[in-house]
N, C-alpha and C positions, 0 to 999 in steps of 0.2 A: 918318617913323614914324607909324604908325596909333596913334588913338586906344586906348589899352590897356583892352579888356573882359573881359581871362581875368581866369579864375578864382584868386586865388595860391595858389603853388606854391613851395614850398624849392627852391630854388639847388641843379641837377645832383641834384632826383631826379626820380621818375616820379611821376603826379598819381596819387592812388587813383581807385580808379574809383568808390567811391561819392562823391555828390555832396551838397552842403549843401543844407539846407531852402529857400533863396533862389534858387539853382541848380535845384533840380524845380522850383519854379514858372517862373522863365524857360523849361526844360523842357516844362513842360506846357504854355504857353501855344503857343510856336513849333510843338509837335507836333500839338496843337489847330486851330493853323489849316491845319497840312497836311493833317490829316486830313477837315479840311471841305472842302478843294479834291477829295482823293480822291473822298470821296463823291458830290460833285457831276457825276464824271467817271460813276457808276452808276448814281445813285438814278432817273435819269428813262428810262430805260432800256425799261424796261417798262411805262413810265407812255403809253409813246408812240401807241400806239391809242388810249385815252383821250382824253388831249392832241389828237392831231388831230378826232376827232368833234367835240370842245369847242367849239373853237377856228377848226374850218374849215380844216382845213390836209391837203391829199391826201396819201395814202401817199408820193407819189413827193417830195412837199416835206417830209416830216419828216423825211430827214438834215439839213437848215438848223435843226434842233434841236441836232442835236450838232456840225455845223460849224461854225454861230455863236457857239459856245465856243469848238471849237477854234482857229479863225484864229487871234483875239487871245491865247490861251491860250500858243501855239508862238511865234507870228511877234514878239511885244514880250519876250520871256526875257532875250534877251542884253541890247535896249537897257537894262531896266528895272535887271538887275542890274547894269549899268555906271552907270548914274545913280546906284543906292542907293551904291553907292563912293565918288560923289563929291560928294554932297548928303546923305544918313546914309541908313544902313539902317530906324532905327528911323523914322523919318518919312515914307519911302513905304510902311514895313510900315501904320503905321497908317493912311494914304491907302488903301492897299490895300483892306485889312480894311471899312473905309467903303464904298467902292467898290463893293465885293465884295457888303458885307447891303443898300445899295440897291438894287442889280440884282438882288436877289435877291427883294425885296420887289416891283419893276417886272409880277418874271416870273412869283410868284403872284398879282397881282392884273391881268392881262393881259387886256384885251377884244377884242383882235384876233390876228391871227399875228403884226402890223408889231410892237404893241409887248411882245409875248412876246422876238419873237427879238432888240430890242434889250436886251432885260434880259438876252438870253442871248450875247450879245456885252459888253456891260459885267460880266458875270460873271466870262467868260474875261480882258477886259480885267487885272479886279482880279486873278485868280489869275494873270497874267504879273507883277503887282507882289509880289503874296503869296509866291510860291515861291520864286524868288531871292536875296530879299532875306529871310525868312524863315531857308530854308539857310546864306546867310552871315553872321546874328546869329549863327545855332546853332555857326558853325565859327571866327567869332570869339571866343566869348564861352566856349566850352569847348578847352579847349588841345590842340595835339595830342598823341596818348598813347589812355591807358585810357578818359579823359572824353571825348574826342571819340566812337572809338570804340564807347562804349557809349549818350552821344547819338544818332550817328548810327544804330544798331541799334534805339533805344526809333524812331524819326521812321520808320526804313522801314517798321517792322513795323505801323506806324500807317498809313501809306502802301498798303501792302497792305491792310491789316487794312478799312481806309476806301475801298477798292476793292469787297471781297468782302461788307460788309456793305449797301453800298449798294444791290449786287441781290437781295439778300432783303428788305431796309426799303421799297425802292422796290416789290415787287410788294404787299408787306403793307401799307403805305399808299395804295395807287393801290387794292388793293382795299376799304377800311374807311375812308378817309377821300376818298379821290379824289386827281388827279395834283396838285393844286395844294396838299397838303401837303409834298408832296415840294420843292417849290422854299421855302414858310412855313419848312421846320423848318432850312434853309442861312441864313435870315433869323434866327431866333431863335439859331442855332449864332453866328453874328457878335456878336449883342449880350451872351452871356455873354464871349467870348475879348475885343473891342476896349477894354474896361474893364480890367480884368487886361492888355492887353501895354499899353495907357497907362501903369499906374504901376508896371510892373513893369522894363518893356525899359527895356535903358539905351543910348544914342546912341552910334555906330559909325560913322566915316565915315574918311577919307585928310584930314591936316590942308593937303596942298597940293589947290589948285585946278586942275589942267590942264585946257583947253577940250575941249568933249564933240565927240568925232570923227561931224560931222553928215554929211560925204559916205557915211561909214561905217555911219552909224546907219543910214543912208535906206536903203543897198543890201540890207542883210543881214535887216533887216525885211521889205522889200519882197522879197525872196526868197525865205526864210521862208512869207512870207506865201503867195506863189505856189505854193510846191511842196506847201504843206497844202491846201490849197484843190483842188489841181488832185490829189492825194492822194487827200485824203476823198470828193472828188466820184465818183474812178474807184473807190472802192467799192461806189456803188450804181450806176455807170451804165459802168462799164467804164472803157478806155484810148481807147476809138475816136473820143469824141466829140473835136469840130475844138478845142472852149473845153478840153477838159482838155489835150490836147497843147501846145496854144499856150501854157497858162498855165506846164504844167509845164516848158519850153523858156524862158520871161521866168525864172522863178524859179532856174534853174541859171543864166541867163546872168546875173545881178543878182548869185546867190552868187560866180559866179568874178571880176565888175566889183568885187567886195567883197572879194575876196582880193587884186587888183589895188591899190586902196586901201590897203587894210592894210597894203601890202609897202611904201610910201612916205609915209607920214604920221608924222606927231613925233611926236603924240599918239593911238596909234590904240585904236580902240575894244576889238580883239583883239589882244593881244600874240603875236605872229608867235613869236616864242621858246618863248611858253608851250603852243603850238600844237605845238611840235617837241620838247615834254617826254613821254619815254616815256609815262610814267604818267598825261599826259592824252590823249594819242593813243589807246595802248591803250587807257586805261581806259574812254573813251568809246566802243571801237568792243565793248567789252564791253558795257557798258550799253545802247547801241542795240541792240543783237541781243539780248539778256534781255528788252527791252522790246518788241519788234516781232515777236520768235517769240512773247512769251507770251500779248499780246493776238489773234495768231491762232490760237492753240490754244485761247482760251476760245473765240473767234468760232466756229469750227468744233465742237466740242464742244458750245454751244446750240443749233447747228443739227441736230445730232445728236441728242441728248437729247429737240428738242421735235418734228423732223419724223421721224426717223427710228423712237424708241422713244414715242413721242405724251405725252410729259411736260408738263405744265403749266408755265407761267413760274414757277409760286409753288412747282414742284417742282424745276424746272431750279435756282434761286436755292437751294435748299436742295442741291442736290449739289455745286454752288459754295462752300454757306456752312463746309463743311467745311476749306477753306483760311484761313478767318478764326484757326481753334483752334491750325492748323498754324504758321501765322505767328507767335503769339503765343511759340509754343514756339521755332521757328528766330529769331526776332528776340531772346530771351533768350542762345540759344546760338552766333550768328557773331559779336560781338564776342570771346567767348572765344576762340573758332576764330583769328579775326585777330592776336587776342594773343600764340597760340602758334605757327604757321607762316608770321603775315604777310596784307597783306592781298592783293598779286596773287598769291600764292597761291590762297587763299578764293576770290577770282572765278576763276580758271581750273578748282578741283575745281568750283562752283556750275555753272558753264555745262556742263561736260561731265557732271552731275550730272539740270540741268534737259532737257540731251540724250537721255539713258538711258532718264528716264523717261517722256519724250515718246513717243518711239519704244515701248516698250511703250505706249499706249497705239492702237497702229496695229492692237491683235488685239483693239478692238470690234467687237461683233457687230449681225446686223440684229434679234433678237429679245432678247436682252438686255446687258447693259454699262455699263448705271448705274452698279454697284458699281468696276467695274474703273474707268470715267471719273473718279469721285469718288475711288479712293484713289491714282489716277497723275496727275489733275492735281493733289492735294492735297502730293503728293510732289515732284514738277515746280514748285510754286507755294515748297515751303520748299527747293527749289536755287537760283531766282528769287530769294528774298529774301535768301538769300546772297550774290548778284551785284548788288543793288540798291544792299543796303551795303558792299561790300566796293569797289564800285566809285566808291560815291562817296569812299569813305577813299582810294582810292587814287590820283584826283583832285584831291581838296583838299591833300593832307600835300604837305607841302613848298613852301607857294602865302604868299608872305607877305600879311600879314593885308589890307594897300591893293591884293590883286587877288581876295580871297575873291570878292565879288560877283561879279567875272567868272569865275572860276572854277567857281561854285555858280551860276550859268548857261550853261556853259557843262553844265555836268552835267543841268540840266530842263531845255535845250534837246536835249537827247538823249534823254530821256523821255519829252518831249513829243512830238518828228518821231518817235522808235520806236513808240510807241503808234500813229501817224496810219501808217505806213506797211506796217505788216506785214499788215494786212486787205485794202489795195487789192492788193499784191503777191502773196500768195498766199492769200487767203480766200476770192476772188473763184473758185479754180480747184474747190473742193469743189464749186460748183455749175453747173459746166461743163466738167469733164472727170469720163470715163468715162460707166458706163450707170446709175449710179444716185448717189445722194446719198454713199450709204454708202463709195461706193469713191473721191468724190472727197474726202471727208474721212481714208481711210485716204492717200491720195496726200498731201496738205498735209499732214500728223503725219507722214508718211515725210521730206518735203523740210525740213521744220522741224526735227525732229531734225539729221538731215545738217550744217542750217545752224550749226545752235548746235553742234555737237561740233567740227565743222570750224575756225568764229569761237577757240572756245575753243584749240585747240592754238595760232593762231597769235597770239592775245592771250598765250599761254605764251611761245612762243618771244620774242616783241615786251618781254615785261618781263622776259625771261632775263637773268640778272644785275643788277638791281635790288636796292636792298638788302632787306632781309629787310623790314623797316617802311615800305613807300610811300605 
């Protein structure tokens, strides 16, 4: 039996959804740090021309800005959330969160590129502690029902929300204060939240000990590891180089040595069963595809906005910033949604929803389209947040409380490889297929629709008869 951190609840009924005063602050603090990790994913974004004159670092090396996040970011999710299970959540959360503002402190006051991108590696480090373990305080500590559900909708919509502001904060402080606030103010964002989850989180852990599945751990890391890497890289440099193939080739073969593993260990790191539960199968192949089409349809859409129609970064980010208002509004209203039709419902209308509207936006134009990009990815962005939380509900429910952790990594390990894989795969084609930019971004918004209508039918048919609440 897991340590008990719900909330109580009368015997055989349903928890209200509103929550106690004690309950928002564990609330706010868990949504707080997800939302520093979001931002982090955006803020430096536009900072990056800067950054490199500063710093000395060529065009062609400032992806190792946003890769040296990514690696540890993706590749440690699962270990980290299986440790927080069996050593407490709330103690690598706060390791995390430490972790997290020193690296962050590293990476503003950085006098070379070496120790910028270690700051930007221990950054990513702390948010493979922060996210996981974060998610399964939130899905311990709020019971399943109305409370989770509405948890889980305040955390996406932060999640988004900490996405979208990040590329307008990031262009407005890179221009008024310079790039190295951008990284200060994820430093100051730590020191408000680590004090508040110290006295506020309360200790979650499985009270038995089983040994940590180390053949397990190595492989799925190191696979992880490989296929982001080898991922991120063919976004700026293609498929063709000899290191992205080989890498991407170690990394599926390490994944499948790691399913090998898992299928014969006592104590395995991935519960094989949990792996063959509808509602995490599907729900994760919903989440991947929410998150890997929507990251390249912003991709492509900046490229649009600032080559095509000559928009400025600090204008681009304001056509973006229009899904921050949107989120606020769909993260109010899909826990209702959940409440009344269920939640793999809610993800299979979101995707065929985020589909619709994607595909409308295939009729930009080359002299103008602002308006229409702004109010179909802004539309597109509140079917996305439908499928963010609907899919994480429909993941976690039904997951007793000593596999949360793995559960709730297995969920940001699918947001995280979605995120890293949908730019090299298809973002890469807007600027090498056809005769102009214009038409290879109408291609990628044609294919990316297709993909998410298509994912969605058979995420439907896959939780076809599922109970109503999964």
């Amino acid at each position: 039996m897991v340590t008990d951190t719900s909330l109580p609840t009368s015997a055989g009924t349903v928890p209200p959804p509103r929550l106690a005063p004690r309950a928002r602050l564990i609330l706010f603090v868990l949504c707080a740090a997800q939302f520093m990790v979001a931002l982090d994913f955006s803020v430096l974004n536009v900072a990056l021309p800067d950054l490199g004159r500063d710093l000395g670092l060529s065009p062609s090396a400032l992806q190792w800005a946003v890769t040296a996040f990514a690696l540890p970011s993706g590749g440690f999710l699962l270990l980290f959330g299986r440790i927080a299970d069996l050593y407490g959540r709330r103690r690598l959360f706060l390791f995390g969160l430490a972790l997290f503002g020193a690296a962050s402190l590293l990476a503003t006051f950085a006098w070379d590129p070496a120790s910028f991108l270690a700051g930007r590696a221990l950054q990513g480090l702390g948010a493979a502690v922060i996210v996981p373990t974060g998610m399964s305080l939130l899905t311990t500590t709020f019971p399943e029902g109305p409370q989770r559900d509405r948890a889980l909708g305040i955390s996406g919509t932060l999640l988004s929300l900490g996405f979208t502001i990040g590329m307008v904060l990031g262009g407005v402080m890179t221009d008024t204060l310079g790039w190295r606030s951008t990284m200060g103010l994820l430093a100051l964002f730590t020191l408000v939240v680590l004090p508040l989850a110290l006295r506020l989180l309360p200790e979650s852990r499985t009270p038995e000990r089983p040994r940590l599945d180390i053949p397990g751990a190595v492989s799925v890391t190191g696979g992880l590891l490989a296929v982001i890497y080898a991922l991120s890289t063919a976004a700026d440099r293609g498929f063709g180089g000899t290191d992205v193939l080989l890498t991407l080739v170690a990394g599926i073969a390490l994944l499948i040595v790691f399913a090998v593993v898992e299928s014969r260990s006592d104590a395995p790191l991935v519960s094989l069963p949990m792996l063959r539960r509808r509602t995490v199968a599907f729900g994760n192949l919903g989440g991947f595809v929410t998150f890997s089409m929507m990251s390249t349809v912003v991709f492509v859409l900046t490229l649009y906005l600032q080559e095509t129609l000559g928009l400025s970064a600090f204008a681009t980010g304001l056509v973006f910033g229009v899904q921050g208002v949107v989120s606020v509004f769909a993260g109010s209203l899909v826990p209702k949604v959940i409440g009344r039709i269920g939640a793999h419902r809610t993800l299979v209308y979101s995707l065929l929803g985020q589909g619709v509207f994607v595909a409308a936006l295939v009729g930009v134009g080359a002299e103008s389209g602002a308006l229409l990009a702004g109010i179909g990815v802004s539309l597109a962005s509140m079917c996305h947040l439908g499928a963010i939380i609907s899919y994480g509900v429909t993941v976690t429910s039904g997951v007793p409380d000593g596999e949360q952790g793995l559960a709730t990594g297995l969920v940001t390990t699918t947001q995280q490889v979605g995120i890293t894989v949908g730019i090299p795969l298809l973002g890469v084609l807007a600027t090498t297929t056809g005769t102009s930019l214009l038409e290879g971004v109408r291609l990628v918004l044609a294919i990316d629709a297709g993909l998410v209508v298509a994912v969605a039918l058979l995420v439907g048919a896959g939780l076809r008869g599922a109970a109503r609440r999964v």
